[in-house]
N, C-alpha and C positions, 0 to 999 in steps of 0.2 A: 504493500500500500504506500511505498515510500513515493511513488511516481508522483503525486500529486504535492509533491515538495521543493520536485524538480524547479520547480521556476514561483518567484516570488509571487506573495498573496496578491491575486486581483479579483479585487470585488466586482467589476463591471461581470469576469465570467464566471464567478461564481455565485450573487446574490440571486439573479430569475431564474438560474436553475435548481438551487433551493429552495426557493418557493414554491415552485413545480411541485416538488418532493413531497412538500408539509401539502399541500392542498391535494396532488393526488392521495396521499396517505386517507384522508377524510376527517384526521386527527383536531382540526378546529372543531369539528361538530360536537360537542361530549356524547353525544349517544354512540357515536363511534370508538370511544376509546375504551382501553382493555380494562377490564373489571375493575372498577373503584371502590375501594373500599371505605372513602369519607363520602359527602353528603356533596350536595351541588354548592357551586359558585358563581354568582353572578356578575358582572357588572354590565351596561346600557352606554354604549358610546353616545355622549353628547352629539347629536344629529346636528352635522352641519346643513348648512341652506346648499339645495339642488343648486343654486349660482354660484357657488366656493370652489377657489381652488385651493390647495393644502395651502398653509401658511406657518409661520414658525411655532406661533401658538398651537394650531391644530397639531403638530411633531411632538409639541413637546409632551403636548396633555399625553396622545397616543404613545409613547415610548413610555409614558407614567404606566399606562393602564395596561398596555404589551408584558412592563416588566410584572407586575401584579398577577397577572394571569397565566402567566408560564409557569412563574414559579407555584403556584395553585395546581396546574395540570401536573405538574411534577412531583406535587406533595400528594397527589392521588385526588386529588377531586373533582366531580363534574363539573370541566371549569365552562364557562359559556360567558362569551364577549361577544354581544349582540351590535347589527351594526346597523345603520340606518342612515335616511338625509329628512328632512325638513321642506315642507313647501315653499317657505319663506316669503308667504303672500303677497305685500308691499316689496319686495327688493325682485325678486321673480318678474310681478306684474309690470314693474320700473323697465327688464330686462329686455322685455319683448313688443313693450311700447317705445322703446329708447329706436332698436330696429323699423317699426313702423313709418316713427318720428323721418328716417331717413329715406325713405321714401314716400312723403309726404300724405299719411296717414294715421290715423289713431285706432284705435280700438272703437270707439262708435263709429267707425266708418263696416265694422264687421257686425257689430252687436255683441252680445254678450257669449251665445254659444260658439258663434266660429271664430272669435276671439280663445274661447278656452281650448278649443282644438290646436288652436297655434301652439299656446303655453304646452298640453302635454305633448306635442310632436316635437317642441325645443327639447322638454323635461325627458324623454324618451332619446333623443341627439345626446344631451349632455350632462343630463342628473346625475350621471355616477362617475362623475370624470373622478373627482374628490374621491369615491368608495378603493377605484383603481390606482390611485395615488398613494389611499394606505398601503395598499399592498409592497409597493417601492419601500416604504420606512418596515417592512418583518412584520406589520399587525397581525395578530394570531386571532383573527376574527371570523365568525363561523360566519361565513357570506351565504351559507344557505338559508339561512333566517333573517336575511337583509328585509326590512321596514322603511316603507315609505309614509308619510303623515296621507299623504291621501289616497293611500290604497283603499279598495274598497273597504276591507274589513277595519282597516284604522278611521276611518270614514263612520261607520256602524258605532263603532264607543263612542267619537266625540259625540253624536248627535246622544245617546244613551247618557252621555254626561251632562250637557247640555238641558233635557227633560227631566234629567234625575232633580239637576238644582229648582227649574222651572216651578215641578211639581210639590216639590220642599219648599218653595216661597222665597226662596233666595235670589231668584231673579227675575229684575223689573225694569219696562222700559219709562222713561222718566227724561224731561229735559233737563239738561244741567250745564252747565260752562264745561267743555273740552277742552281738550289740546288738538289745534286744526290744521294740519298740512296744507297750505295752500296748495300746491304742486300736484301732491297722490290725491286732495280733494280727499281727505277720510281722516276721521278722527283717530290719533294715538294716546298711550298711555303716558301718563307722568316719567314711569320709567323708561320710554322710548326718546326722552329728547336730552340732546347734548349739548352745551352749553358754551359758547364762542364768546372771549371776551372782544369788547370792540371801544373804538374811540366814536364819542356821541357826544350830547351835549344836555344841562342838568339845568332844564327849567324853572325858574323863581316866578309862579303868577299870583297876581295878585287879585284875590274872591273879596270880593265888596260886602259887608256886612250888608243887612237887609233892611233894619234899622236907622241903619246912618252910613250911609255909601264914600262918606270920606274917612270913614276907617275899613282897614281889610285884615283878612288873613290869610299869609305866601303860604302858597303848599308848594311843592318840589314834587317834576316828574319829569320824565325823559321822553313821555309820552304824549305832549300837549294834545295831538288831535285827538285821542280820547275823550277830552275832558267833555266833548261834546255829548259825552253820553253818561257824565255824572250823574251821582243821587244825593251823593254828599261828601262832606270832607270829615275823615275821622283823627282822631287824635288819642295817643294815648290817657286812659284815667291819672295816671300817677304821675303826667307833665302837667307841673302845675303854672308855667305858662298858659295854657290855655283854660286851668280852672274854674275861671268864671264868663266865659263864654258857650260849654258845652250847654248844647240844646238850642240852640240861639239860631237862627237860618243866615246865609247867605244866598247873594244874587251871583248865577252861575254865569261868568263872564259869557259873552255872544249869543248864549240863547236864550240869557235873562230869567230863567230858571228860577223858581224859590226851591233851596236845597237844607237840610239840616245841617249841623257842627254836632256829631255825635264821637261818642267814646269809645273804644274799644282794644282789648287787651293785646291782641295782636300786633298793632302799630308799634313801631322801631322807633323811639325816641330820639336816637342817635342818624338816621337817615334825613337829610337835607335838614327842612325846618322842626320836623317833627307831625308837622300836620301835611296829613295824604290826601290827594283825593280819589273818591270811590266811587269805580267804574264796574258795577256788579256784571254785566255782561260780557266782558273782554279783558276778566285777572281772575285767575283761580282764587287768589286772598280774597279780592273784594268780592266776589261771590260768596264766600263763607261769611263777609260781615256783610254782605247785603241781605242772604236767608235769615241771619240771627236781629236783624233789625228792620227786616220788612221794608224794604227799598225798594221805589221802582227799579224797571228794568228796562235798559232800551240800548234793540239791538243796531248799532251806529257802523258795525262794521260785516261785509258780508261775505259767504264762502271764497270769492273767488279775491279777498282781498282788497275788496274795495267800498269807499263807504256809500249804506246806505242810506234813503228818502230820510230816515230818521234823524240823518245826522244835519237833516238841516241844507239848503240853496247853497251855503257857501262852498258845501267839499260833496255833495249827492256826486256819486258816479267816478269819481274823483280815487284814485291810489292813495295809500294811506299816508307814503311820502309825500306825494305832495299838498294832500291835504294836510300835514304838521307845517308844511312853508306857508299857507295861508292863511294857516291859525295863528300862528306866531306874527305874520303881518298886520292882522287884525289887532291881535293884542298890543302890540305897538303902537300900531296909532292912537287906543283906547288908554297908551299910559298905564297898562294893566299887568306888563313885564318888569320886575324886580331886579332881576339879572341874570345871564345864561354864563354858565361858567362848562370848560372841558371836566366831562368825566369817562371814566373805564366804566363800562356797564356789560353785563353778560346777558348775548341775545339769545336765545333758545330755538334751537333747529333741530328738524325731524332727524334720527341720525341712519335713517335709510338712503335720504337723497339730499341732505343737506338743506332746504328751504327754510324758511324761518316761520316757528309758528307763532299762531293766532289763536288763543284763547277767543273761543265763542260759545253761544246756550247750542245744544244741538240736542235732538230728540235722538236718542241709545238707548240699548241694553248696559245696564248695570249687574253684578254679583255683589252680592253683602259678603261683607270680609269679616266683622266682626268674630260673628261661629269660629269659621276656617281658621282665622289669626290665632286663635284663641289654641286651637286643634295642634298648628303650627309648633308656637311657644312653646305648648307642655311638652311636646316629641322631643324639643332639644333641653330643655330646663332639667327634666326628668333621665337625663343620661344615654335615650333610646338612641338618639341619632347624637352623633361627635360630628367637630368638625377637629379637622386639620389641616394649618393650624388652628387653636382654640380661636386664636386671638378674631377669625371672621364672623366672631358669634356676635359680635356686637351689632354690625352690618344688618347681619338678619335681625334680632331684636329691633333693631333702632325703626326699621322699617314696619314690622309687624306692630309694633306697638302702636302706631299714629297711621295705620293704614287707614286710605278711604275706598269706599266701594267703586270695583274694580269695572272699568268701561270695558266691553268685552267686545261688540260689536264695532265692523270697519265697513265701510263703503265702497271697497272694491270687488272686483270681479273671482279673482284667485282666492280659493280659498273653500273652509266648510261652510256651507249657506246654513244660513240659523235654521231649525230643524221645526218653522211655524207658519203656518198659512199663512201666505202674503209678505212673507219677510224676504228682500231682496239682498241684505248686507251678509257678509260673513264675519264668520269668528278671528276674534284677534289670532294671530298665530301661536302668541304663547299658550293660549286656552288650550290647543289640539300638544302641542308641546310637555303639556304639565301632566297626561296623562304617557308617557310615554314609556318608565316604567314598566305599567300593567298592560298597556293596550299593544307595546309589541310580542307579548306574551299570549295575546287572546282576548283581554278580559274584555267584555262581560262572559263572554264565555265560559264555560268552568275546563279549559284544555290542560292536555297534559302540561305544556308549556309551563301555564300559571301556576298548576299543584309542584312541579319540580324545580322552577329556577324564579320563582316571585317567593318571600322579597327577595331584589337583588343585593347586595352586600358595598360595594362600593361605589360612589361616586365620584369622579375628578371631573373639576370645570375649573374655568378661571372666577377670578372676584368680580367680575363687572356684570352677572348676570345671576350672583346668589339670591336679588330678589325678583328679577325678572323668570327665571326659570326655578331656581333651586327648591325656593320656600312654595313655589305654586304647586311645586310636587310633590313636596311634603303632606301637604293640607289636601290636594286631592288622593293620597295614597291612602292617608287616615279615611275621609270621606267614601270612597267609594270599593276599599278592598277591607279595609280597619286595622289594616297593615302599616308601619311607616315603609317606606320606598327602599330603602337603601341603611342602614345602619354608620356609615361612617362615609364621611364629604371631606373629602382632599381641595384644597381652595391653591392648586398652583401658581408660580410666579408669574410677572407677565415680562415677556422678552422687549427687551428695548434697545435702542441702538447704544453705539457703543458712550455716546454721550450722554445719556439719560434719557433718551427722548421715544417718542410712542413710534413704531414701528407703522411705516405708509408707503403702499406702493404708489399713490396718485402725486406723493410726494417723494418719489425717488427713496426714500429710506427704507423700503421693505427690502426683505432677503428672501430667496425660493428656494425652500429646501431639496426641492428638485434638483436644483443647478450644483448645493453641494453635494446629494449624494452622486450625482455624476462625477465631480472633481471628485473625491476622498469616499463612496459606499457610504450606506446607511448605516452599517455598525459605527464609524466614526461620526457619524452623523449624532448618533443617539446618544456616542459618548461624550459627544461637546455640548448637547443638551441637558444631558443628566449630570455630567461633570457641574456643570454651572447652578445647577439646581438643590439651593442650599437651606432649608426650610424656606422659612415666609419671604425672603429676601428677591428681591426683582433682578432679571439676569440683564447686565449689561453684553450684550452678545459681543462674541470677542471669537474669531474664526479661529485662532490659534488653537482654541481646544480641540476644536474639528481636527485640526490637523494632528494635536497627541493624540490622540485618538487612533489616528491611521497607523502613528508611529510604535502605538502600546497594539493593535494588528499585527503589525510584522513582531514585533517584540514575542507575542502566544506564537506565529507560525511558526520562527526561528526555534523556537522552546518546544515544540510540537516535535517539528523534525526531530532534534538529539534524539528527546526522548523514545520518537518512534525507531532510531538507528539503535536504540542502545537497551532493548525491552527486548523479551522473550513473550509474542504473544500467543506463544503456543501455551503460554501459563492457563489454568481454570481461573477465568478472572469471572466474576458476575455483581454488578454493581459497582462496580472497584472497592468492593470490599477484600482485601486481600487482609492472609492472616499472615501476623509479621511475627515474628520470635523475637521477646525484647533479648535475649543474649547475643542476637547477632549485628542489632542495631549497634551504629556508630553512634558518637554525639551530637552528629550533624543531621544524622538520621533523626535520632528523638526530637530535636529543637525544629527541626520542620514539621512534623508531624504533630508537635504539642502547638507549634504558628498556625497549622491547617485547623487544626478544632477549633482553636480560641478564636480564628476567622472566620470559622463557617458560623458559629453559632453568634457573630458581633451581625455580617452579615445578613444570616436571615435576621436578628432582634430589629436591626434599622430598616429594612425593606418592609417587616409588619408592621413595623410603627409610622410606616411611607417620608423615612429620611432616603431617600434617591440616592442624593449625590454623595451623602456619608458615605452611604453605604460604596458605592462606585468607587471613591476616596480609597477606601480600606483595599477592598480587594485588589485594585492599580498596586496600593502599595508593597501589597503582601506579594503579589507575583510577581512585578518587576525586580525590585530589592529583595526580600527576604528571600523568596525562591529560583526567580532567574539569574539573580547579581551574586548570590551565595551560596546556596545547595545547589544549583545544575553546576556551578564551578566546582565544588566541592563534591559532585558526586565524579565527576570527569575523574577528579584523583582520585577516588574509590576504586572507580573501574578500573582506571590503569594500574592501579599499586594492588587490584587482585590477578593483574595476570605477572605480578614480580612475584606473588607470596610464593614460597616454597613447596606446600603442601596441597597437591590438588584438592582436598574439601573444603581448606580453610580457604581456599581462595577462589572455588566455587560456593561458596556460603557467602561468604561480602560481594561478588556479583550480581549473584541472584536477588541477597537484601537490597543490594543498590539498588537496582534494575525497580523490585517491588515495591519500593518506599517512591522513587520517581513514580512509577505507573499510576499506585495507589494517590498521590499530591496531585497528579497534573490529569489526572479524570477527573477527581474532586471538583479540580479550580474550574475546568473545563462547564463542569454543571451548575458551578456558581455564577461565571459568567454569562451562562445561555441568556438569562432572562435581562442584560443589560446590552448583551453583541451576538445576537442569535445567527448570523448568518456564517460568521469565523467557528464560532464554535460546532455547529452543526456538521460545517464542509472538514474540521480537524478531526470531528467525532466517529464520521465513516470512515475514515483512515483506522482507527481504532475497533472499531465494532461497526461490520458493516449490515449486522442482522438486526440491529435496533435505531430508530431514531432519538436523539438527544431532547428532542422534543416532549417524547414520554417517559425520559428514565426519570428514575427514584430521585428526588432532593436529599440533599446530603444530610445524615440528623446527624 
């Protein structure tokens, strides 16, 4: 078997043909693997959106949950890594409009159905580019059980979830202030918008008392064209500048308005003057103090961003930019402007397509969060579900505690359509998302599926969507299985360049994992991932490791070969469990083999606890230095100073130990390493045992 030593390690011709290997074998499936003798394990790939392509994020999670589950398949248990993609309603529908846009049409130029035919003939083109992109980074993922959110049967639960809340009274449709995408034209969630700071300008106007119009009071906003749709100006109770004016009306500059001066605890003392004014139908706050103090409403601004009849002759029909330049003209000439000063302000855009939204009243489906939140909280309070690190628990709390009822309905075409007579909107995307869990298992169904591998056991995502996906599947796991989803949530770092900064392909700073596993294999790939991956800390990407990486590759090949030149593998080897006679070990022999325990058991302790890159730390260490830099040196002398010994047995006994003490360390390391550089260890391991795959042997106890 030494032929495949002949010429140094290359990953390009050896990674696709080991994957061949693992997938013909059928060993991703667990119903396929040799009799297990522990219970199932799960874990639910976080389902990227059908429009992704891998990215450093998606590597690195995936190399987390690859190493997780190998080493599970190898400790004997039904391991099952389920794999899936996401509809990605809004960013999908964007995809195939954006194409229309280009040959000058839209999607109402088709209607609605032959509009969706388009989307699934894209979705069918290129939904799985991402699934087949795992395959490149080693993911040991059973692709026979791949999930799509809107297969038919995935299709079947949401709408099953959807009636279940319906019919429990959880869900109502209700006008209320949104978050409104100008652009996609469809209301998103609070957690959907990203936040751009920007240079603007910080309004000082001046609201005329009602009483006596030669005194006022400035309110501050960045938003004067609003004002046209005030109800009042509130101020906080506990500023006692305004003291002895609350309750008292003012005259609403330009439309002459009689508005109240009310109180209210929310107001920022510390923002401009202290006194806001309140525009209950276009700000999420002032909608909460306009409900609590029975305000009119009036809607001054309309879906497609512009104002309207309501807002009055001077801006009707009018963009809302430039309706603020002739608000602000007006106000000048009325002497009604205090002072306009530069400020940073952060504007809020949808973070699908970037547009900036527009709080507006819009008639939706709502979910009550109360129950759920509550269901939420106790799963993690109560110990059922861990996160790791701890420290993302506050994240989740922080949220659940002050959640409000969750807008679930969108106004686009892609997507699950609300499951109600006459309802044309679809489900948010995270809705169909939160069940995902259970439903790529079957449920409602009662299948094998959901009796053998629900709950799943692990979860890994990043922090930026613990409450957009994490906690909604929490609170649906309880709700609709009485199960929690998952028992322990891994919160990984997030890759950034090597300056600190957010990783963007539209900004030239993204990196393609593709392009490195071409330069340097995906074993090095995984090791410049994982190397970097040091609990909660954010990875400043740094390609250097990719490159140790390649160079601790040749470093096990090189270490492969001796060892395979200088073994007798005609030995009864099974397991590499080899029986050694302490009288014939050396001292070099014992101090390697008390290193290989105290490693393997630091190893598996940090891989269960999901310290990654410790764990990768240790084991680099222990092979390079302790066993390639010192014992294979030290065994080299063994071997040769038993063919000087004098006595043919004494110097067939220190051969033999040598040879078995190498054989027994460098299988070991071999199966340690599988679940960190699966594709080096696998191609060294049929060099060694060509009747078994490395994929199913024993873990080292």
């Amino acid at each position: 078997m030494l032929e495949i030593f002949n010429t140094p390690y290359n990953p390009k011709e050896t990674e696709d043909k080991i994957y061949q290997i693992w997938e013909k074998s059928g060993f991703f499936n667990p119903d396929n693997l040799p009799k297990r003798k522990k219970r199932s394990f799960t874990i639910v790939v976080p389902p990227p959106n059908v429009t992704g392509s891998l990215h450093m994020g998606h590597a690195l999670n995936a190399a987390i949950q690859d190493i997780i589950i190998r080493k599970k398949r190898m400790e004997g248990y039904r391991a099952l890594w389920l794999p899936g993609t996401d509809h990605a309603g809004i960013a999908t529908q964007n995809v195939i409009e954006r194409e229309l846009k280009k040959q000058g049409l839209s999607r109402h130029d088709f209607g609605r159905e032959k509009f969706l035919e388009k989307v699934w003939k894209w979705k069918e083109k290129y939904g799985n580019i991402i699934l087949e992109q795992f395959k490149k980074l080693g993911s040991s993922m059973d692709f026979s059980r791949t999930r799509f959110t809107m297969d038919a049967e995935y299709q079947k639960s949401v709408s099953e979830a959807f009636l279940h809340y319906y019919k429990k009274g959880l869900l109502y449709k209700a006008e209320r202030v949104i978050n409104w995408c100008i652009k996609d034209q469809t209301s998103i969630s609070d957690l959907e918008i990203e936040y751009r700071e920007e240079k603007t300008k910080l309004y000082f106007i001046r609201y005329p008392l009602l009483d006596n119009n030669r005194k006022y009071i400035v309110v501050a906003t960045t938003r004067p064209e609003t004002m046209l749709g005030d109800s009042a100006v509130a101020v906080n109770p506990k500023d006692r500048r305004y003291k002895n004016i609350i309750g008292k009306n003012l005259i609403l500059p330009i439309k002459n308005r009689k508005i109240p001066i009310i109180a209210d605890d929310e107001i920022d003392m510390t923002f401009g003057t202290g006194a806001v004014k309140v525009t209950p139908a276009h700000d999420l706050l002032d909608a909460r103090i306009g409900e609590k103090n029975h305000l009119s409403i009036y809607k001054i601004i309309g879906p497609l961003g512009k104002m309207t009849e309501e807002a009055g002759t001077l801006c009707s029909g009018k963009k809302t930019a430039e309706c603020r330049e002739l608000v602000v003209k007006k106000l000048h000439q009325e002497d009604l402007i205090e002072k306009i000063e530069d400020y940073n302000h952060n504007v809020a855009l949808c973070y699908r397509c970037g547009s900036v939204i527009e709080p507006l009243p819009s008639l939706q489906w709502f979910l009550k969060m109360d129950e759920l939140a509550k269901k939420a909280i106790k799963a993690v309070k109560s110990g059922k579900i861990k996160f790791y690190p701890k420290q993302w628990e506050k994240i989740y709390f922080n949220w659940l505690n002050n959640v409000r009822d969750w807008n679930v309905s969108r106004q686009i075409w892609w997507g699950h359509k609300i499951p109600i007579e006459g309802e044309t909107d679809v489900l948010d995307t995270w809705f169909s998302s939160a069940l995902w869990p259970f439903a790529t298992l079957g449920w409602p169904q009662k299948t094998a599926d959901m009796k053998n591998f629900y709950p799943t056991q692990v979860l890994s995502t990043a922090r930026d969507i613990i409450n957009l996906w994490v906690s909604r599947m929490i609170f649906s796991g309880l709700e609709f299985t009485n199960k929690i989803p998952f028992s322990d949530i891994i919160i990984h770092g997030t890759i950034l360049t090597k300056e600190g900064k957010r990783m963007s392909k539209s900004l030239g700073t993204g990196i393609d994992p593709l392009e490195l596993i071409e330069k340097y294999g995906a074993d090095a790939l995984r090791f410049g991932l994982i190397w970097q991956s040091l609990g909660n800390q954010d990875i400043h990407w740094s390609e250097e490791h990719v490159l140790a990486g390649k160079k601790f590759c040749n470093k096990i090949w090189n270490a492969s070969r001796f060892v395979l030149q200088n073994v007798n593998l005609k030995l009864k080897i099974k397991n590499s469990k080899l029986q050694l006679k302490n009288k014939n070990l050396t001292n070099a022999d014992k101090k390697i083999l008390n290193g290989l325990k105290k490693a393997t058991k630091e190893v598996s302790g940090l891989i269960d606890k999901y310290e990654f890159g410790h764990a990768l730390h240790k084991l680099y260490d222990f092979f390079w230095h302790e066993y390639a830099d010192i014992y294979i040196e030290t065994a080299k002398h063994q071997l040769r100073r038993s063919e000087e010994v004098g006595a043919p047995t004494e110097a067939s006994e220190l051969a033999k130990s040598t040879q078995n003490v190498l054989l027994k360390v460098h299988l070991r390391l071999l199966k340690l390493l599988h679940p960190f550089l699966p594709f080096i260890t696998e191609e060294i391991w049929s060099a060694f045992n060509k009747k078994k795959l490395l994929l199913i042997e024993s873990w080292p106890d």
